[in-house]
N, C-alpha and C positions, 0 to 999 in steps of 0.2 A: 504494500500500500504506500503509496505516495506521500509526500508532503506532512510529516506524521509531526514537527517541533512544537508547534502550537497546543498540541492537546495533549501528547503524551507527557509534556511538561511543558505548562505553559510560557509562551514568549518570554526571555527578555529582553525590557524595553528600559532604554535610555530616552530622557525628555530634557532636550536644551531648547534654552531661551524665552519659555510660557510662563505667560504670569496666571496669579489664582484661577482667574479665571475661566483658562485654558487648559489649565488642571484637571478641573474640574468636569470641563466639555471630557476630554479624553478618557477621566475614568467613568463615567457615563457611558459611555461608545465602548469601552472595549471590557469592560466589567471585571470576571474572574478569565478573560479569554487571556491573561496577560500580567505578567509580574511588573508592576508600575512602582516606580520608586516614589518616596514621601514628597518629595518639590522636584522641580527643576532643577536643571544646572545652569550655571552661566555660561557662556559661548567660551571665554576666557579660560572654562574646566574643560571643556569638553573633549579632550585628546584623551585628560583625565582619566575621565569617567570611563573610558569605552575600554580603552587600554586595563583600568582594573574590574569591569563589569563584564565585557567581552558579552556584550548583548547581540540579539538576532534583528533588533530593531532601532533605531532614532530616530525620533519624532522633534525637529527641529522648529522651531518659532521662528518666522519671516515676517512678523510687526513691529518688536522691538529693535532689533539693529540688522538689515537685508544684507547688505552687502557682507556682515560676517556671514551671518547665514550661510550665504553663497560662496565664501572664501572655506568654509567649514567642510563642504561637502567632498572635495577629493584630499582634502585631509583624511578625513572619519574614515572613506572607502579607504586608504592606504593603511590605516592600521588593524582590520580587520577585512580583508577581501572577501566581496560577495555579500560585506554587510547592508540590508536594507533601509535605505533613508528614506524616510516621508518627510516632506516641508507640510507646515502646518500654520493658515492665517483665517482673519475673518473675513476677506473681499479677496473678488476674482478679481486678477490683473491679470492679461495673456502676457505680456513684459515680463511680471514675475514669475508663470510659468514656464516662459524658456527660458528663463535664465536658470532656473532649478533644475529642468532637466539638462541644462548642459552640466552643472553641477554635479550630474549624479544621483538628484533626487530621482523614484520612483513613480514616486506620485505627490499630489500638492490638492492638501485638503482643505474643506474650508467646514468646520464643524458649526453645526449639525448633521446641514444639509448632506455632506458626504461622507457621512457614518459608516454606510454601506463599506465604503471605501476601505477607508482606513481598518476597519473589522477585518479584509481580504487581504490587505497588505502585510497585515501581521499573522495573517492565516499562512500565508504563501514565504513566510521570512526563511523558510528553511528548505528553501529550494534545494540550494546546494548539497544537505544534506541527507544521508542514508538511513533508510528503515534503520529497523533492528534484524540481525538475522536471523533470528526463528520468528520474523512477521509474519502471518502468511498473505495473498498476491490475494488482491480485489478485483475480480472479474465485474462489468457491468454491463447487461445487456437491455440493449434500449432499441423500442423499435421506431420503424421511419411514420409510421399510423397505427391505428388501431386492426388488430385482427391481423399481424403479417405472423404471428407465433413464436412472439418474445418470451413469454413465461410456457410455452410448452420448451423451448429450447434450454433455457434456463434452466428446468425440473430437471429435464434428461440430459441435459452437459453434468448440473453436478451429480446426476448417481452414473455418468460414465465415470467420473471423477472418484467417487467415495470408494469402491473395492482397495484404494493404494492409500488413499488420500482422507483429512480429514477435513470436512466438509461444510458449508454452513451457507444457506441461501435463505437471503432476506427479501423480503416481500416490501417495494419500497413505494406500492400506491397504494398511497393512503384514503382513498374514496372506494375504490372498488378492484383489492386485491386478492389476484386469486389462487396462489399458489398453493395454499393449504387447500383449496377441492379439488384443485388438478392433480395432487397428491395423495386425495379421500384420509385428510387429516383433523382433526376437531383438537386444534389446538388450547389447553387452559389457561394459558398465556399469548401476551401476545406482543408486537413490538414496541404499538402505544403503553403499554403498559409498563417498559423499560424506562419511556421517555417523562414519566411520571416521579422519577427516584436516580436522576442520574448521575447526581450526588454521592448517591450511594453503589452506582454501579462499576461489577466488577463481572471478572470472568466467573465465579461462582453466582452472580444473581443474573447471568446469560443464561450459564445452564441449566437453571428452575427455569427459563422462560420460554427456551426453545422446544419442540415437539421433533421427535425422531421418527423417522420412515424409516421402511423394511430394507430399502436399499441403504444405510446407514447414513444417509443423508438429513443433517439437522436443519432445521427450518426455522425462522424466526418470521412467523405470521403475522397478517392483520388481524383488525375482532371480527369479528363474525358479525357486529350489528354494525351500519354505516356511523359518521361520526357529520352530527353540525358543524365543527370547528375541526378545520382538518390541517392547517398548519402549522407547520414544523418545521423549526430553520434551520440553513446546513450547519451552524456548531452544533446544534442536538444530534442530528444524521451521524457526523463527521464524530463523535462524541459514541457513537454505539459501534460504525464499525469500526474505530481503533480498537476497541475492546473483542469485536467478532475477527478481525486478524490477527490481535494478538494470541486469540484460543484455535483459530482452526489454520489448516496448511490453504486453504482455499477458503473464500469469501465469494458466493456468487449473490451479485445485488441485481433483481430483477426491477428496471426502472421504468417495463411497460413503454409508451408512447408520452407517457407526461413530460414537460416542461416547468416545472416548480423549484424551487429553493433547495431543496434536500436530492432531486436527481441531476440537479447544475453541478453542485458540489461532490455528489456523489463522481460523477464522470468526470471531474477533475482530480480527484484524486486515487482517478483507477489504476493499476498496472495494466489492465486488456479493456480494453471498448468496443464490446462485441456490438456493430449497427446493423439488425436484420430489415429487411426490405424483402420484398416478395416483387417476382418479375413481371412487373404492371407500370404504368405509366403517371398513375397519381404517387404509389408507394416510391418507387423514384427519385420521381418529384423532391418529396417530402424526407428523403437520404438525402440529394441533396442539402436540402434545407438544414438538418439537423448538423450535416458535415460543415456546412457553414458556421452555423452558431457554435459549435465545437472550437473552429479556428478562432472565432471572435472570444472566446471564453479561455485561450492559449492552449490549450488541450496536443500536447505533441503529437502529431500527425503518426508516427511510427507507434503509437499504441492503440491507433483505430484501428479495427477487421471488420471489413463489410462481408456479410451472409448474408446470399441469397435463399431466400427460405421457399418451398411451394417449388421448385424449380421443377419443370417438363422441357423436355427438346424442344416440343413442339410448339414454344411458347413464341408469341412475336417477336419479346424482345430476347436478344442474347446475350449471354454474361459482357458477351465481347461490347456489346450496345451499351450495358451499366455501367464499366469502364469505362467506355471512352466519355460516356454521360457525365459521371459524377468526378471522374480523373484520379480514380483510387482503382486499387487493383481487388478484384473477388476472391478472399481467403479461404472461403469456403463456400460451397452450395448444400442446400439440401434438398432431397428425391420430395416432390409432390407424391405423399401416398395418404389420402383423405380418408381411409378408412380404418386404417390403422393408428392413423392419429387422433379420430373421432371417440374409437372406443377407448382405445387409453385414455385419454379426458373424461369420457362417462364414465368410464369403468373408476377413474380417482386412480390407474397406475401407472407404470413406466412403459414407455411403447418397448424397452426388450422383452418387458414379461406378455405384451400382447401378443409380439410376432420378433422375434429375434433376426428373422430373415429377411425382415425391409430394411429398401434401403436406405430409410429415413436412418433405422438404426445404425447402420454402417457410416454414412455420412457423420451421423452427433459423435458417435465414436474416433474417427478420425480429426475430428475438431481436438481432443485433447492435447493435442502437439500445437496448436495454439496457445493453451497455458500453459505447458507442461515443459516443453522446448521453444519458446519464444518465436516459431514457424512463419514465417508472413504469408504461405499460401499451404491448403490444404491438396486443391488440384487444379491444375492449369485450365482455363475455360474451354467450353466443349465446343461451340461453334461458333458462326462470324453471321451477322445479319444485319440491317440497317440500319442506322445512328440514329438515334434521338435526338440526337446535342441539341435542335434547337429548342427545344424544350426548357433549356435553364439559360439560354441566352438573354 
């Protein structure tokens, strides 16, 4: 799992040059996400402070004196490389934005209003940095619409997964999640219900909450009734599967077709970004789309796999068409077999226990060298037929 300094221990954060304030605003805005010292420092410490704190963050003041500000910033970066600087004011000046990013600053906040912001910057301070090595790798499967067979592929990637591997698939829509029926699971816990006590959560109040499948696959459910108030923001999200990586060798996070808070974050801080699409011309479409807002969200290009899901020969568009379409290569396909995939869904099992001999199962199977070996393609596309391209021009 990615990006893991902020929550497995929270940031540290150095603060020069903010008066009360601005103190104030900041510990507001980033709350327990972040180890905040008791004042400021003055521009004058601040080689100081960083050199005996060796923080992940600085959060600089550009109202009281600019031009140190600006003089401060390839100082800071030289005594700590890779350290993250935020400038920090109450009014937008585009002047004192470029001059902080030629600086070195990150980003240039102006609190409140960019709360958001600053929250992500100190989420993200530990780029440079490495899991743990017995983490285990967060798969996220998301699809390009509804109905292309995100959470069937999810259920049966991790019980390809669980006979080697220890396992653990999270159900991450929260309106109408359904991986506990596609599993015929009647879980007595449930995710919401972690996200209630998370204070208290540890890998021991995981494993009261998850429900185990016959394939040894653990699941971490929605409730069973729908919820009025269904949001959930990605430090809560980012906050459960630190703790589901730190207990399992695999984390598969089923993020469905939603676009919300908790699946943004979720697929930024995945190792694998399984995007299934089905070979149709809206689904597509809408891979596109999703590969987009992926690049807009920085999401490294080399941990996407596009799967085509539903795949037939005989289908109009060809793998070779979705390539050239979306400008990503097809990692994997899976065989269109509706009726084996139908009963597995009704029946609540795994499509090996249905039919071991489809070859949807042979496909999901081969996908493990996706997370298993770092793979970029499952198998070379099958045939060549005519481009869509203009479709996303």
């Amino acid at each position: 799992m990615r990006h893991q300094g902020a929550i497995r221990g929270a940031a540290q954060v150095v603060v020069v040059g903010v008066d009360a304030r601005g103190m104030g605003l900041i510990r507001e805005c980033l709350g327990t996400e972040a180890v905040l010292p008791a004042a400021s420092t003055a521009y004058h410490q601040a080689r100081e402070a960083v050199q005996a704190g060796h923080p992940n963050v600085v959060i600089t003041g550009f109202d009281m004196d600019f031009e140190e500000a600006v003089r401060l910033g390839p100082l800071l970066q030289a005594e700590i490389p890779g350290l993250q600087l935020v400038a920090i004011s109450e009014r937008t000046d585009p002047e004192r934005i470029r001059s902080a990013m030629r600086a070195g600053y990150r980003e240039y906040v102006v609190l409140p209003e960019d709360s958001a912001l600053l929250r992500q910057a100190v989420r993200e301070s530990d780029l440079g940095g490495t899991a743990s090595a017995d983490q285990g790798q967060l798969i996220s499967v998301v699809g390009s619409k509804g109905g292309v067979g995100a959470t069937l592929l999810a259920c049966n990637l991790a019980a390809e997964l669980s006979p080697v591997y220890r396992v653990c698939i999270v159900d991450l829509d929260f309106s109408m999640g359904d991986v506990a029926a596609f599993l015929d699971l009647q879980p007595k816990s449930s995710l919401q219900d972690l996200m209630t006590g998370l204070t208290r959560l540890d890998s021991r109040m995981l494993s009261g909450s998850v429900a185990v499948h016959p394939s040894k696959v653990h699941v971490l459910a929605q409730p069973t009734e729908l919820l009025a108030d269904e949001h959930v923001s990605g430090e809560q999200v980012l906050q459960v599967l630190t703790v589901v990586a730190d207990a399992y060798q695999f984390a598969v996070a089923d993020c469905g077709c939603r676009i919300d808070e908790a699946t943004l974050t979720t697929t930024a801080v995945s190792d694998l970004v399984l995007l299934v699409c089905n070979p149709d011309v809206p689904s597509v479409k809408n891979a596109w789309r999703r590969l987009q807002l992926m690049e807009h969200q920085g999401i490294d290009k080399g941990a996407i796999r596009l799967v085509v899901n539903k795949w037939r020969k005989d289908t109009e568009l060809s793998l070779a068409d979705i390539e050239k379409s979306l400008s990503v290569p097809v990692a994997a396909s899976i065989a269109y077999d509706d009726e084996t995939c139908m009963a597995a869904i009704n029946a609540g099992r795994i499509l090996r226990d249905i039919n071991k001999r489809s070859p949807v199962v042979s496909d999901i199977s081969a996908m493990v060298s996706l997370a298993t070996e770092g793979a970029i393609r499952v198998e070379a596309p099958r045939s060549e037929k005519k481009t869509f391209g203009w479709l996303f021009k």
